[in-house]
N, CA, C and O atoms as a MOPAC input file, in Angstrom:
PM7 MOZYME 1SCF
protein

 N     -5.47700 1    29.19600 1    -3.01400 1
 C     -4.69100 1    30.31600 1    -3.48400 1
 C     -5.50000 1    31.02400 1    -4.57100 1
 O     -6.23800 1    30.31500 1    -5.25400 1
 N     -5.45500 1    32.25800 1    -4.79900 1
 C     -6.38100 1    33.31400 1    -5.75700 1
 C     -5.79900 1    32.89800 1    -6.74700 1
 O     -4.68500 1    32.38200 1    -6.66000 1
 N     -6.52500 1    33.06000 1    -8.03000 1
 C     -5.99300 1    32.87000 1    -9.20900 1
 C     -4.39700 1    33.96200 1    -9.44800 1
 O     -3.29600 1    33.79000 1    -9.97100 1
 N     -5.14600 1    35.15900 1    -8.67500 1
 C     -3.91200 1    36.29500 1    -9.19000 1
 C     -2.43900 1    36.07000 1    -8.36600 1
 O     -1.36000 1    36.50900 1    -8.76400 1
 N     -2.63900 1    35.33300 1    -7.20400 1
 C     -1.54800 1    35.02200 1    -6.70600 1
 C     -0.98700 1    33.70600 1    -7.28000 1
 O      0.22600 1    33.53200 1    -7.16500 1
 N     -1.82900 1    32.63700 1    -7.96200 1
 C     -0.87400 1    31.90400 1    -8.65900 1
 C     -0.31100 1    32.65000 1   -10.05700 1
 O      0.86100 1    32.50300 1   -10.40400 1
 N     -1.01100 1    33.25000 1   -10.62000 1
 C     -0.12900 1    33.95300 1   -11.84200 1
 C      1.21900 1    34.37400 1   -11.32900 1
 O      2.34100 1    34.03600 1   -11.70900 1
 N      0.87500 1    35.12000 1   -10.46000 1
 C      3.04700 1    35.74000 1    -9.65600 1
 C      2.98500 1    34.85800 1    -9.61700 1
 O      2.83700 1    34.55800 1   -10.80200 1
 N      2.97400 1    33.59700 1    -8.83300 1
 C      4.19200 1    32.50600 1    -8.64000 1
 C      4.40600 1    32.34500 1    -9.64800 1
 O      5.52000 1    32.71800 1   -10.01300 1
 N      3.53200 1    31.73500 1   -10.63700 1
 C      4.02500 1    31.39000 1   -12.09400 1
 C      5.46800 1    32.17300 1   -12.97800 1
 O      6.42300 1    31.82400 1   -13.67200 1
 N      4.76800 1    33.61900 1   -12.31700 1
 C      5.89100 1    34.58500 1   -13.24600 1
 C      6.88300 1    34.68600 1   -12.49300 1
 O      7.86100 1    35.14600 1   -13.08300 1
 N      7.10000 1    34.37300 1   -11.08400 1
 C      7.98600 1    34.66600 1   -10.40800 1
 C      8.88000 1    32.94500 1   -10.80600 1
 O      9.63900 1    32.54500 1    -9.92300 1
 N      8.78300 1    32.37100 1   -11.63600 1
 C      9.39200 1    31.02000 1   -12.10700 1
 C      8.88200 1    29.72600 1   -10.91100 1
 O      9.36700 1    28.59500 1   -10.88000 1
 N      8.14500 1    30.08300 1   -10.28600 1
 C      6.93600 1    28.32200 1    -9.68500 1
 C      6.37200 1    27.52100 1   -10.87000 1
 O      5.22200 1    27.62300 1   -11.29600 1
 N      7.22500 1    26.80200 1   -11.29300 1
 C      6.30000 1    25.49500 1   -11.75600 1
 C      5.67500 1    24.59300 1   -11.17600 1
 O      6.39600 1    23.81000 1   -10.55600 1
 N      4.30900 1    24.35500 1   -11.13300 1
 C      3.50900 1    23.48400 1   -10.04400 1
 C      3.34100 1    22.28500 1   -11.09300 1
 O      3.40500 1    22.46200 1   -12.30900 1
 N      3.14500 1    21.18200 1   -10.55200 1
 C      2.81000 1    19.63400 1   -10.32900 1
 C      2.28800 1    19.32400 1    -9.54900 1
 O      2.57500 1    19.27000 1    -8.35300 1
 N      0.71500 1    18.85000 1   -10.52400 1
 C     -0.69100 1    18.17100 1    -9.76500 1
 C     -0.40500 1    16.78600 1    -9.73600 1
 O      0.40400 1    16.08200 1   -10.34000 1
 N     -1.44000 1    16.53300 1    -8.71500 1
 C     -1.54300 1    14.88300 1    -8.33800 1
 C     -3.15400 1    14.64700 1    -8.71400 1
 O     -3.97500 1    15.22700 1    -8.00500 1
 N     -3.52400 1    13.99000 1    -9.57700 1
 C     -4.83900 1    13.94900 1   -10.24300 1
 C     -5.23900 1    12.48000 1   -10.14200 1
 O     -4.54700 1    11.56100 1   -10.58100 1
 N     -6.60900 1    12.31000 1    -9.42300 1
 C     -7.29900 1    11.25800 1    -9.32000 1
 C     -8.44800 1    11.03400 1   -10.00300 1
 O     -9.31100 1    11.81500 1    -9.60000 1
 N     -8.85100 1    10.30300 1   -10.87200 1
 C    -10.26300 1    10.52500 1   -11.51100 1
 C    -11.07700 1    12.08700 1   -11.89800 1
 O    -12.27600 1    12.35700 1   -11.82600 1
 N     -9.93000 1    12.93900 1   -12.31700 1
 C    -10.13800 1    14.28300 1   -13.32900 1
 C    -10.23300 1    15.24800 1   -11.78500 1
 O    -10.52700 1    16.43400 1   -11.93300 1
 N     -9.98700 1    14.73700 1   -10.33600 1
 C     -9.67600 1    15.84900 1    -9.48100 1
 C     -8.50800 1    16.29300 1    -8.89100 1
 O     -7.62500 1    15.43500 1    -8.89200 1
 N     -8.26300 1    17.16600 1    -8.47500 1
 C     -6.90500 1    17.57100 1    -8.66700 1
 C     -7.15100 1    17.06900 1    -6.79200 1
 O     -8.13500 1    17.28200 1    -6.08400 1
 N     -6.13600 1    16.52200 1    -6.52000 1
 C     -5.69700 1    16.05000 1    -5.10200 1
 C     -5.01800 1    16.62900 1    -4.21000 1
 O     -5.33600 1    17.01700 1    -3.08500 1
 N     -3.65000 1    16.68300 1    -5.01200 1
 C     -2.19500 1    17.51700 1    -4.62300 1
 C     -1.51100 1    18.47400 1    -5.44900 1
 O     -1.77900 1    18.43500 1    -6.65000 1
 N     -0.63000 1    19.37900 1    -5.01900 1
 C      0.25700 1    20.05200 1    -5.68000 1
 C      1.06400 1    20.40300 1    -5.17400 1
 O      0.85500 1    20.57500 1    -3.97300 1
 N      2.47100 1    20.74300 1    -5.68400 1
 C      3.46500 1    21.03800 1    -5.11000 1
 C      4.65900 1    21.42800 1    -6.40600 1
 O      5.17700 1    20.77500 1    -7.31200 1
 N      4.75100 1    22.86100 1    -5.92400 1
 C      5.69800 1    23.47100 1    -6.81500 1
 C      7.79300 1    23.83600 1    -6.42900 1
 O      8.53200 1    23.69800 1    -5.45400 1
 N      7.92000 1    24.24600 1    -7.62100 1
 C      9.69500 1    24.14100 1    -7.42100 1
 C     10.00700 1    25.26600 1    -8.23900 1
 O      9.42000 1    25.41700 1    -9.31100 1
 N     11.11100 1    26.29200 1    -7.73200 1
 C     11.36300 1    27.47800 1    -8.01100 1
 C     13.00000 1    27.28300 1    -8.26400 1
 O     13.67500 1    26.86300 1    -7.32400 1
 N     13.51700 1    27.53600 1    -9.30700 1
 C     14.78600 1    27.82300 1    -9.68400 1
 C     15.32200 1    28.68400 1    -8.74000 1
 O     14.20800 1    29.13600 1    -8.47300 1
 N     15.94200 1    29.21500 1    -8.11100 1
 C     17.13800 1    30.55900 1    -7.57800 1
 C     18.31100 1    30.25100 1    -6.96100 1
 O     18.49100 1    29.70500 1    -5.87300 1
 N     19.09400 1    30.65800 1    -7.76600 1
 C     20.31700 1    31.09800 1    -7.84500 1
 C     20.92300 1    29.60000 1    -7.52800 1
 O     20.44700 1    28.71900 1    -8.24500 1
 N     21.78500 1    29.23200 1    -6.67800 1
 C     22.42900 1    28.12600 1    -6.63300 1
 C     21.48600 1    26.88200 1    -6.21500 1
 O     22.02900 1    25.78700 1    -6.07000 1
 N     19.97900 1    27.02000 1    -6.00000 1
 C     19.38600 1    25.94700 1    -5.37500 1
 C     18.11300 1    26.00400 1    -6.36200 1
 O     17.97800 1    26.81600 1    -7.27800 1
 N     17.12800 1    24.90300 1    -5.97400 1
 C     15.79600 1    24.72800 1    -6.11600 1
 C     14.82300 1    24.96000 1    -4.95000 1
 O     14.95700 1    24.31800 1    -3.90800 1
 N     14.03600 1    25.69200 1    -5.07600 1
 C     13.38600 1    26.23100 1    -3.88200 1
 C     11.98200 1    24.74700 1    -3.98200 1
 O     11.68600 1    24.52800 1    -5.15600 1
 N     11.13900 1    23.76100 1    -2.86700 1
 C      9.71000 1    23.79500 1    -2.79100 1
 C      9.31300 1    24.51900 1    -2.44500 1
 O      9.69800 1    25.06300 1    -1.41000 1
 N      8.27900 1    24.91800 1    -3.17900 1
 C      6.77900 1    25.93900 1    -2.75900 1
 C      5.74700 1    25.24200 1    -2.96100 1
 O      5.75200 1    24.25700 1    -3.70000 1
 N      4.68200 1    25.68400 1    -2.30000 1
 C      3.22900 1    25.36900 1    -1.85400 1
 C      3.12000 1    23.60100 1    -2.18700 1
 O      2.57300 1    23.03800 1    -3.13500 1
 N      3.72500 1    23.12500 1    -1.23500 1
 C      3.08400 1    21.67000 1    -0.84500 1
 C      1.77000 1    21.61900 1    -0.22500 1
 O      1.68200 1    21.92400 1     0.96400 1
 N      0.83400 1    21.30400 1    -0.81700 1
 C     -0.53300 1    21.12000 1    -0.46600 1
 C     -1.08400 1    19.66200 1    -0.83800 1
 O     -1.05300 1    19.24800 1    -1.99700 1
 N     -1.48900 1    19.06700 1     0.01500 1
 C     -2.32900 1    17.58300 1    -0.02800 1
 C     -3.97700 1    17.81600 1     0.48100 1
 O     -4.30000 1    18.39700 1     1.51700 1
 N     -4.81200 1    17.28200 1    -0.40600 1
 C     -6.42800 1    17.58500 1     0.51000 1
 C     -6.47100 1    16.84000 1     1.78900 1
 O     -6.44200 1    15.61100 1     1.72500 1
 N     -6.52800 1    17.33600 1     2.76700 1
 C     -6.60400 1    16.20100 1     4.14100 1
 C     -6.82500 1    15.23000 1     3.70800 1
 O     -5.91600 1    14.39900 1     3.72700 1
 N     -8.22500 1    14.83500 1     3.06800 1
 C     -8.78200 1    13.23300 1     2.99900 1
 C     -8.18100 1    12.07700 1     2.19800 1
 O     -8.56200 1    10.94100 1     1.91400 1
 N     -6.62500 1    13.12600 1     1.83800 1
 C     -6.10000 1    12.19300 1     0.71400 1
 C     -4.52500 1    12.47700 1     1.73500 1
 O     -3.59700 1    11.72600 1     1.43600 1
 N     -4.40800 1    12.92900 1     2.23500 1
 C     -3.17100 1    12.78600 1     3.43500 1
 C     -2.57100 1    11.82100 1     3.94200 1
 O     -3.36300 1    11.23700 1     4.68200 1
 N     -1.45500 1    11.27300 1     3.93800 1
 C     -1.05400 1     9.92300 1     4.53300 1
 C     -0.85900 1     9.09100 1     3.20300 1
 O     -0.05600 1     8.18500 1     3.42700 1
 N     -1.32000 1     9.07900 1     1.86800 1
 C     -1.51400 1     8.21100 1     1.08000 1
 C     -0.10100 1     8.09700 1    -0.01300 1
 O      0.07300 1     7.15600 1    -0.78600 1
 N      0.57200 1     8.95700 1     0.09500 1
 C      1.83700 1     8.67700 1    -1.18100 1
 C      1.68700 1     9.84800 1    -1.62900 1
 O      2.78000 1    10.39800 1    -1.76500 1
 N      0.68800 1    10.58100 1    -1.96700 1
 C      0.00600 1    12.11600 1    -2.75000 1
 C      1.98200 1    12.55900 1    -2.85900 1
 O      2.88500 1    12.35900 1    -3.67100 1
 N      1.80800 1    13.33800 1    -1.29900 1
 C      2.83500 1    14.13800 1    -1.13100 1
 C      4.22900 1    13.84000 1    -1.83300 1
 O      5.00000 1    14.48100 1    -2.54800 1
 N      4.16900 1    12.10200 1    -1.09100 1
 C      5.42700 1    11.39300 1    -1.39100 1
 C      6.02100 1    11.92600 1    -3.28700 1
 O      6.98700 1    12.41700 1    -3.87100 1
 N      4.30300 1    11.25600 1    -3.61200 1
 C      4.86400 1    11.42600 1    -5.49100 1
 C      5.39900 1    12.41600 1    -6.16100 1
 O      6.24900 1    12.31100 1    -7.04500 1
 N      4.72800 1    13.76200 1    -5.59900 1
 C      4.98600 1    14.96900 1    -5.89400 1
 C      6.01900 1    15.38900 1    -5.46600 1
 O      6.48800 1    16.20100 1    -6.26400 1
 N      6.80400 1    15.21700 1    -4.35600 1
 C      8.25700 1    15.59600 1    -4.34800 1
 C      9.31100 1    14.13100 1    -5.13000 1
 O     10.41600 1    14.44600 1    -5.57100 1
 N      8.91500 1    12.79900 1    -5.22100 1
 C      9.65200 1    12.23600 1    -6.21900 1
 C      9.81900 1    12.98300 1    -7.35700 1
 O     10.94800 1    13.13700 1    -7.82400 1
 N      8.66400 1    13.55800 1    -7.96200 1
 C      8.65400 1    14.13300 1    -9.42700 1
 C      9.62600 1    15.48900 1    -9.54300 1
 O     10.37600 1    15.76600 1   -10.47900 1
 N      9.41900 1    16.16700 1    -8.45400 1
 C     10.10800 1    17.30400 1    -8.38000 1
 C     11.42200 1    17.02100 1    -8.16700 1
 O     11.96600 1    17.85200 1    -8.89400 1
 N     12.45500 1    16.27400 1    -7.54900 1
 C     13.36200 1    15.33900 1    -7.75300 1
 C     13.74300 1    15.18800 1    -8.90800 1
 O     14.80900 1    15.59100 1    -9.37400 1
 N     12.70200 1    14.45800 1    -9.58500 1
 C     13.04400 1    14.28000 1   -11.26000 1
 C     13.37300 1    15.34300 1   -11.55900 1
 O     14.59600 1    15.47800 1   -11.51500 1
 N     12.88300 1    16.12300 1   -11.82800 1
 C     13.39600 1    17.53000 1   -12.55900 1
 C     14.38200 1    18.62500 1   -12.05500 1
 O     14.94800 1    19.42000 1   -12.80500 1
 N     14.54300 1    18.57500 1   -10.52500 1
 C     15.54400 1    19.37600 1   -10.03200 1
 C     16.92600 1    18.81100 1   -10.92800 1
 O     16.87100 1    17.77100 1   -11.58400 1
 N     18.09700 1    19.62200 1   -10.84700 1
 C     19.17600 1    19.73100 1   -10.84200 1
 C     20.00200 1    20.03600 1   -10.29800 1
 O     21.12200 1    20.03100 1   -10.80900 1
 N     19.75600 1    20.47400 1    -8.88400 1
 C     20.53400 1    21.55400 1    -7.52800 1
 C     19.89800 1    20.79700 1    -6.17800 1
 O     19.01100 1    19.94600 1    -6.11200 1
 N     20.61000 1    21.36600 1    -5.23500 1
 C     20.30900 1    21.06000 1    -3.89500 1
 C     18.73300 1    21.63300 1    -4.01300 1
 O     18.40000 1    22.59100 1    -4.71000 1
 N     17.81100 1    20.80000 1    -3.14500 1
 C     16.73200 1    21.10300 1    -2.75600 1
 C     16.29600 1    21.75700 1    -1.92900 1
 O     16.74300 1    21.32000 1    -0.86900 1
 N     15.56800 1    22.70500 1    -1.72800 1
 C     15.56400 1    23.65800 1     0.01700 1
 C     14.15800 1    24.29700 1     0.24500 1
 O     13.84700 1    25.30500 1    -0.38900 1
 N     13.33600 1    23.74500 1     1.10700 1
 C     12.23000 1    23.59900 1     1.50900 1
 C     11.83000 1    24.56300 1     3.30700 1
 O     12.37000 1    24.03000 1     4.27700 1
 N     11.16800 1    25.53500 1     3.53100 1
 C     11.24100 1    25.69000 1     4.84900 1
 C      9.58400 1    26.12700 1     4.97900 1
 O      8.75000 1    26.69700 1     4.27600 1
 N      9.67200 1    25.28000 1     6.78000 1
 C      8.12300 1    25.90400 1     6.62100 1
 C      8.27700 1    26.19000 1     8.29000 1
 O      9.40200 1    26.34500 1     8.76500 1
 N      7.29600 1    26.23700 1     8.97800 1
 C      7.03200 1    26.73000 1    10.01900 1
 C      7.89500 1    25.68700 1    11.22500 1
 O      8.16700 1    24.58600 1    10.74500 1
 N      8.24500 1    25.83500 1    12.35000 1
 C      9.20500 1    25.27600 1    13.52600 1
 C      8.15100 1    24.22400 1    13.77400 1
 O      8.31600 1    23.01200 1    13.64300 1
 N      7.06700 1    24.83000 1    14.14200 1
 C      6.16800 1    24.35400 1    14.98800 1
 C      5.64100 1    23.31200 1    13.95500 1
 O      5.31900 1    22.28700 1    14.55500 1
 N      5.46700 1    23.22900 1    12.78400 1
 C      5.03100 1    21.93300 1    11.92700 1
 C      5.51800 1    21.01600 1    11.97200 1
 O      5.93600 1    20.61800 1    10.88500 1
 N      5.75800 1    20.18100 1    13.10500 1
 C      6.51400 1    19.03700 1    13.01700 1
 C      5.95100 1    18.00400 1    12.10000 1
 O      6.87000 1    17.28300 1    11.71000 1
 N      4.62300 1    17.59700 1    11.52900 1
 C      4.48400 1    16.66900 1    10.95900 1
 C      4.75700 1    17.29700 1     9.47300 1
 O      4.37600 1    16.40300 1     8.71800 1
 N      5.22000 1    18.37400 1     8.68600 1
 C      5.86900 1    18.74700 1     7.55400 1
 C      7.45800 1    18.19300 1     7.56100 1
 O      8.00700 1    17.60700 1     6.62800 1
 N      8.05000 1    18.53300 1     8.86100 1
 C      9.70100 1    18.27600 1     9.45100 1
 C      9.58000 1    16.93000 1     9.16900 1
 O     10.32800 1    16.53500 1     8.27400 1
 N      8.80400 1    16.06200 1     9.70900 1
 C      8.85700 1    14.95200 1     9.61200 1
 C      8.45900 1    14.20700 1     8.08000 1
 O      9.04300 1    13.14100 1     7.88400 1
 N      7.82500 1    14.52400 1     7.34300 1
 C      7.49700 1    14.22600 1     6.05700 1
 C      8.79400 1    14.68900 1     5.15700 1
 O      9.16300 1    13.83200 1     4.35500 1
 N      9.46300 1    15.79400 1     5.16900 1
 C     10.77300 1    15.89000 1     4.56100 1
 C     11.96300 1    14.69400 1     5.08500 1
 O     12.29400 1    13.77200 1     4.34000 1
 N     12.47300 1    14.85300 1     6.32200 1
 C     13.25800 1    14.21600 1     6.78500 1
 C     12.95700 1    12.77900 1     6.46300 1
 O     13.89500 1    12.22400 1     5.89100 1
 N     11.99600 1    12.09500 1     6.65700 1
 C     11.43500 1    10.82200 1     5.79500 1
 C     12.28600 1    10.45000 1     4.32800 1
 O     12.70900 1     9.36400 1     3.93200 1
 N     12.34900 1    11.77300 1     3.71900 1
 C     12.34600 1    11.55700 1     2.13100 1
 C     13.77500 1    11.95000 1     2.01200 1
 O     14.14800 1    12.08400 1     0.84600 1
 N     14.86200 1    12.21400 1     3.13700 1
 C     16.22600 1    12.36600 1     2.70800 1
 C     16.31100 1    13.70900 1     3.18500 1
 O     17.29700 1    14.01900 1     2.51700 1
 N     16.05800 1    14.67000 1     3.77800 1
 C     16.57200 1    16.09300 1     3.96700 1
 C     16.77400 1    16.22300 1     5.15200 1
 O     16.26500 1    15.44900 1     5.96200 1
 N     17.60600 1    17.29000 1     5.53400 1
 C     18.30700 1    17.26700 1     6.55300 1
 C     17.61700 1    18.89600 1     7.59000 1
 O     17.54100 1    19.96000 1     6.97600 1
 N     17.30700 1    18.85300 1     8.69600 1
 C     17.20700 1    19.86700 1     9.37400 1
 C     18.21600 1    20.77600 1     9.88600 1
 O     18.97800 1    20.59900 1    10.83700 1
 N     18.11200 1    21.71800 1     9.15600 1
 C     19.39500 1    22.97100 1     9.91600 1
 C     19.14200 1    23.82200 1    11.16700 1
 O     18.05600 1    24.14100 1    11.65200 1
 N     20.42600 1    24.12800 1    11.59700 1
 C     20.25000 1    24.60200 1    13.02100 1
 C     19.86500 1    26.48700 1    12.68100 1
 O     19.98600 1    27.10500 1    11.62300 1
 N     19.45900 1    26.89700 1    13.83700 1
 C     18.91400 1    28.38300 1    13.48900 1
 C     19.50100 1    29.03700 1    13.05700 1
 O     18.89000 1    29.99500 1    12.58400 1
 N     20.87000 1    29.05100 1    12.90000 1
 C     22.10100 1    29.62700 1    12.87800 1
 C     22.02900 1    29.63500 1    10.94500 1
 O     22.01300 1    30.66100 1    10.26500 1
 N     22.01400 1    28.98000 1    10.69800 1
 C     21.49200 1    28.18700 1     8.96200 1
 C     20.66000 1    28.71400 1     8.57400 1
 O     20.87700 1    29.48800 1     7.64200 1
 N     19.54300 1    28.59100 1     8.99400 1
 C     17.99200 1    28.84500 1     8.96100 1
 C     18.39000 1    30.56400 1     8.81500 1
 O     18.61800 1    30.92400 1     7.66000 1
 N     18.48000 1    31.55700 1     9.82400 1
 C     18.30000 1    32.53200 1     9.42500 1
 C     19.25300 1    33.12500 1     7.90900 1
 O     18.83500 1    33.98000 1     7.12700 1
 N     20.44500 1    32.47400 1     7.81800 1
 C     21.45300 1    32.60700 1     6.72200 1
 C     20.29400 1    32.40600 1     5.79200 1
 O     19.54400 1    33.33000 1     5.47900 1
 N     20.16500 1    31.14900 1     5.35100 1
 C     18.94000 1    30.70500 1     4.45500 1
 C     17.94200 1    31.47600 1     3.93100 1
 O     17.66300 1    31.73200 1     2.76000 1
 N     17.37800 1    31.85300 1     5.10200 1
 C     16.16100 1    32.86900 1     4.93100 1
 C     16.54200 1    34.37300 1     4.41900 1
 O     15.66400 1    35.09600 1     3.94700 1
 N     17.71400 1    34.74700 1     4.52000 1
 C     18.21100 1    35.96200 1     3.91000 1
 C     18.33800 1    36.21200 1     2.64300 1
 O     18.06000 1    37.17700 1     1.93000 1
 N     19.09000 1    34.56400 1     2.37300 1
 C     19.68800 1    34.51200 1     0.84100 1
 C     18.61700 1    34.30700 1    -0.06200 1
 O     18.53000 1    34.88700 1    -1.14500 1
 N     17.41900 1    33.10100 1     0.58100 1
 C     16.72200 1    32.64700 1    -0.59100 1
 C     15.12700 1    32.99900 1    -0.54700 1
 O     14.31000 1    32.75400 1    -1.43400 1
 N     14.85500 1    33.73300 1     0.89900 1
 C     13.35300 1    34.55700 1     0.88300 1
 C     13.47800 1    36.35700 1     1.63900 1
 O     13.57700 1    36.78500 1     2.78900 1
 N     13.42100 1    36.86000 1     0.55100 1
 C     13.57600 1    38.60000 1     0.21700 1
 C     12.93500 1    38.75000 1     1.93900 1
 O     11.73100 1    38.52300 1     2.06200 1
 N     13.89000 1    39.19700 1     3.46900 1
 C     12.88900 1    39.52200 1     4.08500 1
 C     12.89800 1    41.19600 1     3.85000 1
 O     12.69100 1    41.89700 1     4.84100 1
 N     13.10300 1    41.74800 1     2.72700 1
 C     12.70400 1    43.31300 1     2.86000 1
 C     11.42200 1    43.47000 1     2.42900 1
 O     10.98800 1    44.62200 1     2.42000 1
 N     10.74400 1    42.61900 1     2.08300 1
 C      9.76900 1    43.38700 1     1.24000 1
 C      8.44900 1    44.50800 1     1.72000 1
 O      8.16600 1    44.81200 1     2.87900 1
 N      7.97200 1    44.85000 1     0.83300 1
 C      7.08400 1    45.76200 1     0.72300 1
 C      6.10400 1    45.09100 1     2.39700 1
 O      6.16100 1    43.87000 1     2.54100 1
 N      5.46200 1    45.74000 1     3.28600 1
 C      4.74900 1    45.07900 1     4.53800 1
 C      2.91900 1    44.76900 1     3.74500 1
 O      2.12500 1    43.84800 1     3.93500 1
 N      2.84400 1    45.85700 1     2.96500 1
 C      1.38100 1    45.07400 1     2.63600 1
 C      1.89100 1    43.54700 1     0.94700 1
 O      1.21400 1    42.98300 1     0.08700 1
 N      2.80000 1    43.53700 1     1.18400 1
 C      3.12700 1    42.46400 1     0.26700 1
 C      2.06300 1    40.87800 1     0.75100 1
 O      1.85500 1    40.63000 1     1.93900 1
 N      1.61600 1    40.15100 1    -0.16000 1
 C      1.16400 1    39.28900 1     0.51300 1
 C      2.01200 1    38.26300 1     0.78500 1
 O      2.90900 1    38.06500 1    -0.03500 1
 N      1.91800 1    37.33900 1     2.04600 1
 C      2.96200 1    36.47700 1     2.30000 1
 C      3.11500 1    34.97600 1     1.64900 1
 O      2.14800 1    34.27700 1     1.34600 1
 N      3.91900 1    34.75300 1     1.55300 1
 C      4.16300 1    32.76200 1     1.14000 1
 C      4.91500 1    33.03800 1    -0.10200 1
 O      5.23800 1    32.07100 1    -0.79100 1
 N      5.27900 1    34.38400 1    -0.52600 1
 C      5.60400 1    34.24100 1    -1.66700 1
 C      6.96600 1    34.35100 1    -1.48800 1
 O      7.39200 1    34.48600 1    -0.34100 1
 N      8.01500 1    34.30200 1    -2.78600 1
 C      9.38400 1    34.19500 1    -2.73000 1
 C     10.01700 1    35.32700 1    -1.91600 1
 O     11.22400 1    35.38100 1    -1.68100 1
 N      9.25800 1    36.08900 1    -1.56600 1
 C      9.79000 1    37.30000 1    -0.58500 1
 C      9.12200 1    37.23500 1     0.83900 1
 O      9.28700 1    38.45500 1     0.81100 1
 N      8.90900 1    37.14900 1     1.27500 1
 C      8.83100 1    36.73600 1     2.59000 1
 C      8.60700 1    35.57100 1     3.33200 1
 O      7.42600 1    35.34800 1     3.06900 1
 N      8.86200 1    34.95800 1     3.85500 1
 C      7.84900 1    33.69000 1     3.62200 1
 C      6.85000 1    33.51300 1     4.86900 1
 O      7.05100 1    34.04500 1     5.96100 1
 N      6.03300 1    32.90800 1     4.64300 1
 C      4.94300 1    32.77100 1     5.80300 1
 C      5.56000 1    32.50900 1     6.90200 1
 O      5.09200 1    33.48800 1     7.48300 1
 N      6.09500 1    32.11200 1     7.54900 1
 C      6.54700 1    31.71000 1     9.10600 1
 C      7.20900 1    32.44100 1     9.56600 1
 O      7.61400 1    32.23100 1    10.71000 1
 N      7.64900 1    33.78000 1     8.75200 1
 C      8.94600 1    34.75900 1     8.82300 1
 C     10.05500 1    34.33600 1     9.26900 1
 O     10.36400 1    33.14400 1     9.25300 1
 N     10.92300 1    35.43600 1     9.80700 1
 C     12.08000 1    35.10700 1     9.46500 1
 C     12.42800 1    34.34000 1    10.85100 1
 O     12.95400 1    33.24100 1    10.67200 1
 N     12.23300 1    34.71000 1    12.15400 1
 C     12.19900 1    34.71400 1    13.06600 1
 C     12.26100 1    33.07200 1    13.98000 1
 O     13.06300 1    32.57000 1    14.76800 1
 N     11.06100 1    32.66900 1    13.41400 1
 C      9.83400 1    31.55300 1    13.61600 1
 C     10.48500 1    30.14100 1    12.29600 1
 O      9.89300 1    29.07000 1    12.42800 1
 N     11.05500 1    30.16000 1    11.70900 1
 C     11.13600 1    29.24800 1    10.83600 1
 C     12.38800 1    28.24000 1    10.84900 1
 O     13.54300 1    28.49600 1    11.18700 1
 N     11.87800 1    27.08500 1    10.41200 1
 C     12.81600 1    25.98100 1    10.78500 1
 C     13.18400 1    25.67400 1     9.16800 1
 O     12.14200 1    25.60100 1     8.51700 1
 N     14.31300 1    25.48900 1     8.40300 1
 C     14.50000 1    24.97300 1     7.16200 1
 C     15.22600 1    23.48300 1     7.20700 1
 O     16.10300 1    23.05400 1     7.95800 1
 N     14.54900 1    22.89700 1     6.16100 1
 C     15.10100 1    21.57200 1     5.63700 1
 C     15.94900 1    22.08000 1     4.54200 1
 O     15.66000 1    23.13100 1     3.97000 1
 N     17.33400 1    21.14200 1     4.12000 1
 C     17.82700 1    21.13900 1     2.76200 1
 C     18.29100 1    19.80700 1     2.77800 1
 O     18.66900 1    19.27400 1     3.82100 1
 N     18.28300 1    19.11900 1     1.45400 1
 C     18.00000 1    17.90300 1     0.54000 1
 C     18.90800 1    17.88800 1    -0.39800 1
 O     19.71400 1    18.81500 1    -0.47900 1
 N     18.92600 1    16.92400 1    -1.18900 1
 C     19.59700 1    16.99400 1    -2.56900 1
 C     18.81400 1    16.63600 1    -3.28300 1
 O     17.99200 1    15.85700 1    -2.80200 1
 N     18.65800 1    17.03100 1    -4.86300 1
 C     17.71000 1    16.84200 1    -5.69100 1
 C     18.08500 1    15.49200 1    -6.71900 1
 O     17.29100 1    15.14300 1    -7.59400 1

């Protein structure tokens, strides 16, 4: 991610949490306040550290600090993401959900040269996307 696109998340309220191994950063995975929920954003693990707990820790931690239902969505077709949530307690909603979801908690109006993944559109659009929700 560009430096200038983590500044918006930052300002757009993304607090990220690294997973740090011997002074390198491994994992991250951030959590967004809005409105009645806690949003995850950008779950990222380095492949070569994939499979190992990385992920696991970083949504324990984010856990820790939520206070609201949890609500996570990424692409249909990612089944091994579907499957790494559902693992950890969250539940898959039907499309019917999913597009509700996607209305309330990722802006699909935005600007078209907007860049994507951010709290307004989200990468998989609106169309294409499967959502998990959790409790925190």
């Amino acid at each position: 991610m560009p430096s200038s696109e983590l500044d918006q998340e930052i300002a757009a309220g993304v607090s990220f949490f690294g997973y740090d191994v011997d002074g390198s950063l491994i994992g991250v995975m951030g959590i967004q306040p809005l409105d009645d929920v806690d949003l995850i954003r950008h779950a990222y693990v380095l492949p070569r550290s994939q499979g190992g707990g990385v992920g696991g820790e970083l949504l324990r931690t984010l856990r820790r600090v939520s206070t609201k239902p949890m609500l996570v969505g990424t692409w249909a077709a990612a089944d091994w993401a579907i499957r790494f949530y559902r693992r950890r307690g969250f539940e898959l909603v039907g499309d019917e959900r999913t597009a509700s979801l996607l209305r309330r908690y990722w802006t699909i109006s935005d600007p078209p040269d907007r860049d994507v993944g951010r709290v307004g559109q989200p990468r998989f659009g609106p169309a294409v996307g499967s959502a998990s929700l959790g409790r925190g």
